[in-house]
C-alpha positions as CSV (number, residue, x, y, z in Angstrom):
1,X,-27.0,-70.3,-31.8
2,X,-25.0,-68.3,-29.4
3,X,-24.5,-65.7,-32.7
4,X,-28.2,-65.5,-32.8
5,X,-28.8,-64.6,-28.9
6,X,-25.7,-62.2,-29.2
7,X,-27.5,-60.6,-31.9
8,X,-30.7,-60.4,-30.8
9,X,-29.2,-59.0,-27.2
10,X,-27.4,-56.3,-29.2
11,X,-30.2,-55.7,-31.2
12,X,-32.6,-55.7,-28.3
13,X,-30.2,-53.3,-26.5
14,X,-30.0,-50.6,-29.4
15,X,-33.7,-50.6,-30.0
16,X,-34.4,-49.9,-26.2
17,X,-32.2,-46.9,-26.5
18,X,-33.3,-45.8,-29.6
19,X,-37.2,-46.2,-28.3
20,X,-36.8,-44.6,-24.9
21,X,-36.7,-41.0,-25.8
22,X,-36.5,-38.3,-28.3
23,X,-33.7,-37.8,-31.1
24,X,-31.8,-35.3,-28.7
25,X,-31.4,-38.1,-25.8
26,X,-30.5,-40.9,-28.9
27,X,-27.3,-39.1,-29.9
28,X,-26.1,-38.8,-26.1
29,X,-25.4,-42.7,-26.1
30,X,-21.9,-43.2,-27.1
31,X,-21.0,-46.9,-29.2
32,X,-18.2,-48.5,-30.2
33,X,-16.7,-51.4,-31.6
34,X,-13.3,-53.4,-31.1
35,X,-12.0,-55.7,-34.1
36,X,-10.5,-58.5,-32.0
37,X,-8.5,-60.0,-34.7
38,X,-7.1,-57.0,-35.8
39,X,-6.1,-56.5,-32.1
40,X,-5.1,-59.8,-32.1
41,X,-2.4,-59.6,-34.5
42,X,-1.3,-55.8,-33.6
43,X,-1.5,-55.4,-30.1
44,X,2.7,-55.7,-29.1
45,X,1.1,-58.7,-26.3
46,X,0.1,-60.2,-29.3
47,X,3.4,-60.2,-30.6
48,X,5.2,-61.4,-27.7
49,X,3.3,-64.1,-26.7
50,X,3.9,-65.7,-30.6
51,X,7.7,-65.2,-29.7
52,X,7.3,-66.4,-26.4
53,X,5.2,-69.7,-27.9
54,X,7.9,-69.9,-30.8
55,X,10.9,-70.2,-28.9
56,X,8.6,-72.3,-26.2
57,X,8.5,-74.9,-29.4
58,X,11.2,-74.7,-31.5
59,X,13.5,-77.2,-29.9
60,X,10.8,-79.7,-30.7
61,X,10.1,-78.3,-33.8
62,X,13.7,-78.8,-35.0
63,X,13.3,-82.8,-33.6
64,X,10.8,-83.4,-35.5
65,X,12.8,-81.8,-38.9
66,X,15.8,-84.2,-37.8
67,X,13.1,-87.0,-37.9
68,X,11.8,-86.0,-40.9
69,X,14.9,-86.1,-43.0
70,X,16.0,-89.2,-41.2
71,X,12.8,-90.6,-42.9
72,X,14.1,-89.2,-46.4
73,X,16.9,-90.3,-45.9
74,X,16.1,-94.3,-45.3
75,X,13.6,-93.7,-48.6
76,X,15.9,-92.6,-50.8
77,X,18.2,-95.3,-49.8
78,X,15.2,-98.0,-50.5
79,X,15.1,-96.1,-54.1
80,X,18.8,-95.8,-54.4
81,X,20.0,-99.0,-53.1
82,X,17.1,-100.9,-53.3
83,X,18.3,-102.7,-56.6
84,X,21.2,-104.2,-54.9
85,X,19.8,-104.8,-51.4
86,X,18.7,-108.5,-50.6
87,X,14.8,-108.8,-50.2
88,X,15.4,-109.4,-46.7
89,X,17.7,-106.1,-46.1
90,X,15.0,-103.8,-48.2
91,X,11.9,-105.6,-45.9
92,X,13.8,-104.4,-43.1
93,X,14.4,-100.8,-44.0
94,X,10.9,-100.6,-45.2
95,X,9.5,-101.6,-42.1
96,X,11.6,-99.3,-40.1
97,X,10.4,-96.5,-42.3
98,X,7.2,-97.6,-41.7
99,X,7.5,-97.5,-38.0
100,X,9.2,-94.8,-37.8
101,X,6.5,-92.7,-39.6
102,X,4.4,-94.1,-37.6
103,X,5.9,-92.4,-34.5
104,X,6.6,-89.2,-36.5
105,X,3.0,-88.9,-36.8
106,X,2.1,-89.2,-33.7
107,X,5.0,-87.4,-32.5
108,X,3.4,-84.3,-34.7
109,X,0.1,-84.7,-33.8
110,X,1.2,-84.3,-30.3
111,X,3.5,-81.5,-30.8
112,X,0.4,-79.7,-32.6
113,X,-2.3,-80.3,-29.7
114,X,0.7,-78.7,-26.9
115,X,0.8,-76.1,-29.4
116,X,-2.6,-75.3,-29.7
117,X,-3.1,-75.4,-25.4
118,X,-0.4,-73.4,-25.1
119,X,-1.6,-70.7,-27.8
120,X,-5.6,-71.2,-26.3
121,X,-3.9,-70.4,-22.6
122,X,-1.5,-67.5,-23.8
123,X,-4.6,-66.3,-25.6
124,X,-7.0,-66.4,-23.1
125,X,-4.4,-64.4,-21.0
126,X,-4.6,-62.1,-23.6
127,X,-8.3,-61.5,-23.9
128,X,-8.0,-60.8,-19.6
129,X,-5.8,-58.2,-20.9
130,X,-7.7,-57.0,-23.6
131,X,-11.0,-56.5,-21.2
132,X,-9.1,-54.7,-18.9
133,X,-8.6,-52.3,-21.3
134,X,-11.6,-52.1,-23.0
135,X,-13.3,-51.7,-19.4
136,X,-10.9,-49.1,-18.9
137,X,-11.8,-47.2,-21.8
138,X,-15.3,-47.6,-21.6
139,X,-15.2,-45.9,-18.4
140,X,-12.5,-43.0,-19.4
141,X,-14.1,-42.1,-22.3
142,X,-17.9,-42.7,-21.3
143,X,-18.9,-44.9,-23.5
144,X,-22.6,-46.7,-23.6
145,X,-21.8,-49.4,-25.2
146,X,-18.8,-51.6,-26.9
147,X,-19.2,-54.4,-29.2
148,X,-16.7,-56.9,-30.1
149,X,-17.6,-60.1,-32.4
150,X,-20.8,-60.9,-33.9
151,X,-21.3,-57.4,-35.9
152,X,-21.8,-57.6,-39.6
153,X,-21.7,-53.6,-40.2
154,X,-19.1,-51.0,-38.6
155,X,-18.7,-47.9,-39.5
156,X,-15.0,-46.2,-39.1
157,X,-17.1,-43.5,-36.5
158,X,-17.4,-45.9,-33.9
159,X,-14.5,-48.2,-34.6
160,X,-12.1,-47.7,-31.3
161,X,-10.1,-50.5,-32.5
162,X,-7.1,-48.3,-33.1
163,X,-7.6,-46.4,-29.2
164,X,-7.7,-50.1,-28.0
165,X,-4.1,-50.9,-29.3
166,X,-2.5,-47.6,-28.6
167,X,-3.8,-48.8,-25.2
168,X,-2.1,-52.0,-25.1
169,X,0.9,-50.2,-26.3
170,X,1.3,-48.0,-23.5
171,X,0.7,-50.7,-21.5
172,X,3.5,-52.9,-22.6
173,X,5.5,-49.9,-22.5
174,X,4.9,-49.5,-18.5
175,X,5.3,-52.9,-18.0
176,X,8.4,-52.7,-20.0
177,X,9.5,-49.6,-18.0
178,X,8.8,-51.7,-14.7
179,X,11.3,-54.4,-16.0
């Protein structure tokens, strides 16, 4: 739904300028459009906030390997040595691998949800970034309007994407500078 109203704004928006003059005044509005995700994944923000997150995690991520292999470990002792384990003995590994997949589990499925808040909040941080800049080069270079998501045609005229990450660039580059 909120695709639809996007659409029909931007829609709305380009046939108001078309409509309210001649050809001459048409071709003095100035469009562009930003490709998020490629920004996203190129901008050097982009970048450091997936090291930052990695190195954020990887403590926790290298528990939960230990865990794992613990796991494989006690399995392949229930296949190895189960022959010549009493019942009693192989109940007792099996439930303790049971339990502690159990905990692995949810020991994952927590890791994953941090994960994803932190990413969402590092993100979101990002797109503040990203506005900035986009505001800022709206203004600089005079543009009418700049679209973002939602578009199903773009042609490479009005595709700023590249302006927008040379942008961030220099701006992690001062910021670097500052450091």
């Amino acid at each position: 739904m909120k695709l639809l109203t996007r659409l029909f704004f931007i829609v709305a928006i380009f046939g108001l300028m078309v409509s309210s003059g001649n050809a001459q005044q048409k071709d003095r509005y100035k469009i562009g459009f930003v490709n998020t995700g490629v920004v996203l994944k190129e901008a050097p923000q982009a970048r450091k906030v997936e090291e930052k997150l990695k190195s954020e995690f990887l403590a926790r991520e290298k528990i939960l390997v230990v865990k794992q292999q613990e796991l494989l470990e006690i399995e392949r002792k229930i296949k190895v040595d189960g022959v010549t384990m009493t019942q009693v003995a192989q109940r007792k590994l099996e439930r303790e691998l049971r339990l502690k997949l159990s905990q692995l589990k949810f020991e994952q499925q927590e890791f994953r949800e941090d994960q994803n808040l932190r990413r969402n909040e590092e993100i979101r941080n990002l797109q503040t970034v990203i506005a900035s800049v986009l505001k800022r080069l709206g203004d600089e270079h005079k543009f009418d309007l700049i679209l973002t998501e939602g578009v199903s045609y773009v042609s490479d005229v009005i595709d700023i994407t590249p302006m927008i990450i040379d942008m961030l660039k220099n701006l992690q580059e001062q910021e670097s500078a500052l450091k």
